[in-house]
C-alpha positions as CSV (number, residue, x, y, z in Angstrom):
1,X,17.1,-42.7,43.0
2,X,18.7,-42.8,39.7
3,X,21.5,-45.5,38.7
4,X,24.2,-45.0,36.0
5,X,23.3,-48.1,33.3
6,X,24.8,-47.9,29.7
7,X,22.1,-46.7,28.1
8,X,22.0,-48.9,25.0
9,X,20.4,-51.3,27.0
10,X,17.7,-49.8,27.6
11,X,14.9,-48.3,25.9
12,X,11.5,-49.6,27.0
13,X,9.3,-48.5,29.9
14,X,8.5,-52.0,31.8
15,X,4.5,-52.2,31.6
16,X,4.6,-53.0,35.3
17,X,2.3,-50.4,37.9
18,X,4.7,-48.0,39.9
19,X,4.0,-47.6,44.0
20,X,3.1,-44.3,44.4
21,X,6.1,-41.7,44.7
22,X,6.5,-41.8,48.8
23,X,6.4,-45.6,49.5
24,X,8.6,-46.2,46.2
25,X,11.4,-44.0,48.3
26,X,10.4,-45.9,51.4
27,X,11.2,-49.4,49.5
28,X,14.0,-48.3,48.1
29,X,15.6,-47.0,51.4
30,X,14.6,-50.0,52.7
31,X,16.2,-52.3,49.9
32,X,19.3,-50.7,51.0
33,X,18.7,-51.2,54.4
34,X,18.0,-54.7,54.2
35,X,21.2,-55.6,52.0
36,X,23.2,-53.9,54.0
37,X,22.1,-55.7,56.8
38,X,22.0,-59.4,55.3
39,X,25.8,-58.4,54.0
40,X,26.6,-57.9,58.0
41,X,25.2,-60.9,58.6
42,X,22.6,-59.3,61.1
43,X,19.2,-61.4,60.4
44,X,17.4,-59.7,63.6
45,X,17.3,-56.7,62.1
46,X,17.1,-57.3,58.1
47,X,13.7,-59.2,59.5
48,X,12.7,-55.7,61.4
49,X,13.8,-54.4,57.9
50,X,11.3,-57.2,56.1
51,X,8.3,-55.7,58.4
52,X,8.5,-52.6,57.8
53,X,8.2,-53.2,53.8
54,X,5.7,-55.2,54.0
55,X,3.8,-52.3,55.5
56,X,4.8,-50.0,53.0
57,X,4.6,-51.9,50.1
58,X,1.5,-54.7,50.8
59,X,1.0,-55.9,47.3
60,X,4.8,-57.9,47.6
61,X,3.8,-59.2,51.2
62,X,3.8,-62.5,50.4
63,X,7.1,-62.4,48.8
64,X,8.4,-60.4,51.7
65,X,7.0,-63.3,54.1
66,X,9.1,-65.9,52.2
67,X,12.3,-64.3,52.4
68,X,11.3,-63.7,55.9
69,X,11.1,-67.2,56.8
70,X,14.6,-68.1,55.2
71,X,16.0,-65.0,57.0
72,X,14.5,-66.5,60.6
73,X,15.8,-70.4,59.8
74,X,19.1,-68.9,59.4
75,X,19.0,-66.8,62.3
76,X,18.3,-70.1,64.3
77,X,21.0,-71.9,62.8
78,X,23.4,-69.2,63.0
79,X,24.9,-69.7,59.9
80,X,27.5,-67.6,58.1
81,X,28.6,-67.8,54.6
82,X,31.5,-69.9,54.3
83,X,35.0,-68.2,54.9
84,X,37.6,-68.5,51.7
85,X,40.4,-70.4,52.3
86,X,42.7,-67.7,50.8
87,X,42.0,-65.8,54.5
88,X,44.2,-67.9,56.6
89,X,47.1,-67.2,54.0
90,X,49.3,-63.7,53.7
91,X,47.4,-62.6,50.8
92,X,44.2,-60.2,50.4
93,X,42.8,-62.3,47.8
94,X,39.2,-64.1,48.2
95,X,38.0,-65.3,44.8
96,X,38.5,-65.2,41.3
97,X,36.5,-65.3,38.6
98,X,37.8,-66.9,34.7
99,X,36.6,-64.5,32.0
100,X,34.9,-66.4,28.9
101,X,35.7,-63.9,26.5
102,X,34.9,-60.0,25.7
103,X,32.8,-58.3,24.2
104,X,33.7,-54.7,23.1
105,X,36.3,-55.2,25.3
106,X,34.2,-55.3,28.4
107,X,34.8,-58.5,30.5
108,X,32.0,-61.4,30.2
109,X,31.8,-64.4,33.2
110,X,29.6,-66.6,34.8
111,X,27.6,-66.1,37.7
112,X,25.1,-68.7,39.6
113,X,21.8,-67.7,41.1
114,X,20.3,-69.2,43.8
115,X,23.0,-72.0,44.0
116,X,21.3,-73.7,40.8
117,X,21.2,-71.7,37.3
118,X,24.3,-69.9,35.8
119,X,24.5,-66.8,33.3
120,X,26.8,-65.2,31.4
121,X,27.2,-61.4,32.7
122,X,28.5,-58.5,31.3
123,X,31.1,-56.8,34.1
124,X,30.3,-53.6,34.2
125,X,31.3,-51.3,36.9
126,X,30.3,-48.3,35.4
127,X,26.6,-49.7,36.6
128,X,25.6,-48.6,40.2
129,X,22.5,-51.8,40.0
130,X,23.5,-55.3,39.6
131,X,20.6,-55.8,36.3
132,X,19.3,-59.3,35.3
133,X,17.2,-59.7,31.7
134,X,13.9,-60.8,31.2
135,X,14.5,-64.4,30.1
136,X,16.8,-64.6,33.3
137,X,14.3,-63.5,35.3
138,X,11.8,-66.3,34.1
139,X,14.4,-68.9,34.3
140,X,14.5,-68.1,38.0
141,X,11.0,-68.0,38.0
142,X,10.2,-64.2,39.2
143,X,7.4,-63.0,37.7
144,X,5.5,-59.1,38.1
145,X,4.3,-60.8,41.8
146,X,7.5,-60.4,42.9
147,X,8.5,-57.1,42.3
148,X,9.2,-55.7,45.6
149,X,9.7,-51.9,44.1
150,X,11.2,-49.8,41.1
151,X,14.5,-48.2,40.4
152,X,14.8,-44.9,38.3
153,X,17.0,-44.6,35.1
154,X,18.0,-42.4,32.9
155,X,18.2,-43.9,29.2
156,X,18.8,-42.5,25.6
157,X,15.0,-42.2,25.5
158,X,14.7,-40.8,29.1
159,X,13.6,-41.1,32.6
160,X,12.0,-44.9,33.3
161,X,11.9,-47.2,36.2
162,X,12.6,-50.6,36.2
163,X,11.3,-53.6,38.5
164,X,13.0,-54.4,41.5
165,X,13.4,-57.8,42.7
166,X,15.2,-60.3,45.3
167,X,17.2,-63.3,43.9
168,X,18.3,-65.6,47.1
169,X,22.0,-65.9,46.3
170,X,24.3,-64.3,43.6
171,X,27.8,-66.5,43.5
172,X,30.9,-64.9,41.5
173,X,34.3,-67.2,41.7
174,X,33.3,-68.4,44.8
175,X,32.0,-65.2,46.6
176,X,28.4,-65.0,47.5
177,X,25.8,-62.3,48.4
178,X,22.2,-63.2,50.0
179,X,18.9,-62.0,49.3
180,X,20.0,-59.9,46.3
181,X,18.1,-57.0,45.3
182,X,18.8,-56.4,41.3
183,X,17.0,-54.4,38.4
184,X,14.7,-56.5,35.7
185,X,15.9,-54.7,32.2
186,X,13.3,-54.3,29.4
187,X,13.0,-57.0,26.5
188,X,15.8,-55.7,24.5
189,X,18.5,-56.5,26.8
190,X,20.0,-60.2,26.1
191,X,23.0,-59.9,29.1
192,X,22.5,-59.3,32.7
193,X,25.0,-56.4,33.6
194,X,27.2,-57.2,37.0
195,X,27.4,-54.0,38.7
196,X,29.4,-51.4,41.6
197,X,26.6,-53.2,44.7
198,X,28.6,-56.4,43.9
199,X,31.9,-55.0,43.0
200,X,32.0,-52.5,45.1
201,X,32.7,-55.3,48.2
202,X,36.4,-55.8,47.1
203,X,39.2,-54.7,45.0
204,X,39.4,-56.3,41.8
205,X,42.0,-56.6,39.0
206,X,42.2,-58.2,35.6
207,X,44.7,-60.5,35.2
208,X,44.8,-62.2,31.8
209,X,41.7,-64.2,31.5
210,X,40.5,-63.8,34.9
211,X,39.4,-61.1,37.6
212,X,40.9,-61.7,41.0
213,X,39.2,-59.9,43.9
214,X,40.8,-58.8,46.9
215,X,39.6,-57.6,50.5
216,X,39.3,-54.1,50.8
């Protein structure tokens, strides 16, 4: 699977081992799979989901059983991500975002991982893969045990793959996604890149110094 990312970003093959060919299709699939599913809300199955990569890919199993466990607590408690309070009004709009500045004229806000640390990200929906760097990646503390599978990219220097990994919540003006699956860049990238598998969710629209998204 390939993924449109500027390609000035990238120019380094991560010294990480690939899965071989098949089960690196089979954990991607399934990637997509399971965020589709944890978007829905559906734990019952993104668990199924979390089974059947831990068979095809057992060198992240204990990862995999992790998020497992946080998938089955909130299957038992039932919990849904919190509702914005713009949907009991007329309007279609859920969040907004302030923008900090620009940089080449490409947007630049904040965005909270796992409900604790916040980066600056570039908006870019030209970018199929939400990507996070290297040094936001340690912050998190995600290391090469956590790499769950690779995604494909073509760059200025060619074809390379790039870590994938799960993050346990990504927050934008108030919107949040769960169990996250985004690309790790190579050392010469100092901004994450926000892309289209967050974006894609709502209609969005610059407004002066902020983005305001919209349902769809």
């Amino acid at each position: 699977m390939k993924v449109s990312i500027p390609v000035l970003f990238f120019s380094l093959l991560l010294t990480l081992t690939p899965l071989p060919t098949m089960a690196q299709s089979n954990v991607v699939a399934l990637n997509q799979q399971l965020q589709e599913a944890v978007n829905r809300q559906n734990w019952s199955q993104a668990i199924q989901v979390i089974d059947q990569l831990m068979r095809v890919a057992p060198d992240q199993a204990a990862q995999l059983r992790q998020y497992r466990t946080q998938l089955q607590q909130l299957q038992r408690s039932g919990y849904q991500p919190p509702a914005s309070s713009a949907s009991s009004s007329n309007t279609s709009k859920v969040g907004h975002v302030l923008i900090k500045r620009r940089s080449a004229g490409v947007a630049i806000v904040d965005v909270k991982f796992n409900g604790r640390r916040t980066f600056e990200m570039m908006v870019d929906s030209g970018a199929s893969k939400t990507v996070i760097t290297r040094s936001m990646a340690k912050a998190l503390g995600i290391n090469t045990s956590h790499v769950v599978g690779t995604l494909g990219a073509s760059t200025a220097n060619g074809y390379v793959e790039f870590p994938i990994v799960y993050v346990s919540a990504m927050e934008v003006g108030g919107l949040k996604n769960y169990q996250v699956p985004v690309a790790v860049a190579g050392p010469d990238m100092d901004m994450g890149l926000l892309g289209q598998d967050f974006l894609q969710k709502y209609d969005f629209t610059f407004r002066g110094n902020r983005i305001e998204f919209h349902k769809r």
